[in-house]
N, C-alpha and C positions, 0 to 999 in steps of 0.2 A: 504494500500500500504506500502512497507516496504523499506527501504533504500538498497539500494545494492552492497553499498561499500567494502562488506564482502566477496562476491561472486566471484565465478569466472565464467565470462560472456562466457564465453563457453560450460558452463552447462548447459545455460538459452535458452528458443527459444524466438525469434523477434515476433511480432505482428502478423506480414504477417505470418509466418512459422506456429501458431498457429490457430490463421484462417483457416488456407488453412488445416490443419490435422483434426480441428472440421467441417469444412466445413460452414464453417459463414464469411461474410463478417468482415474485421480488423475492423470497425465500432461498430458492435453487440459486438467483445471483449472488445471494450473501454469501451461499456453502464454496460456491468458485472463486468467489477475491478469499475466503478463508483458508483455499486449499491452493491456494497460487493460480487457478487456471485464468484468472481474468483479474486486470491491475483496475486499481481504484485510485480516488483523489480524494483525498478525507478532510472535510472541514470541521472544524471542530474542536472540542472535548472528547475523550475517546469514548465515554459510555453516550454523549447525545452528540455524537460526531454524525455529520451526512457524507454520504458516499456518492462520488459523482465518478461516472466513465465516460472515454473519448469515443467520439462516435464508431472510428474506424475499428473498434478493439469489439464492439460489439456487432458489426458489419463482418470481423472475422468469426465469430463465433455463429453468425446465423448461417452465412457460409459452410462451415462446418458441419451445423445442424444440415442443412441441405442437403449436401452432398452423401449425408451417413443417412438421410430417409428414401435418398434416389439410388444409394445403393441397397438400400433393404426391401423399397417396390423393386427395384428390378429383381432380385435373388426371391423375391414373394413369386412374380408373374414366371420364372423362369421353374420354380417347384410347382406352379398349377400345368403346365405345358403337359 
């Protein structure tokens, strides 16, 4: 996680916002900036700190998502064959 003092928070998108463009519960984004998969920008105090992410980090992640449900229809349609 990174300090965000630097930034300007209208760059960044909210929890919610990010969520809702990957399609995951605000939940599931907390467990990935906690387990390293996805970096944050933390404003705050660290128990009412807000978490903010770069657009393109969550553009790779939906990406990601994509790509791993276009491989599992296709290996779906290739086992009804």
């Amino acid at each position: 996680m990174q300090d965000g003092d630097d930034l300007e928070i209208s760059t960044l998108l909210s929890i919610h916002d990010a969520a809702a463009i990957i399609g995951v519960h605000p939940c599931t984004i907390r467990r990935w900036v906690h387990a390293d998969k996805l970096d944050a920008f933390k404003f705050g105090e660290s128990k009412t700190a807000t978490l903010r992410f770069r657009a393109q980090d969550i553009d790779r992640l939906l990406l990601q998502k994509l790509k791993k449900n276009a491989k599992q229809t296709s290996k779906d349609e290739s086992a009804t064959r």
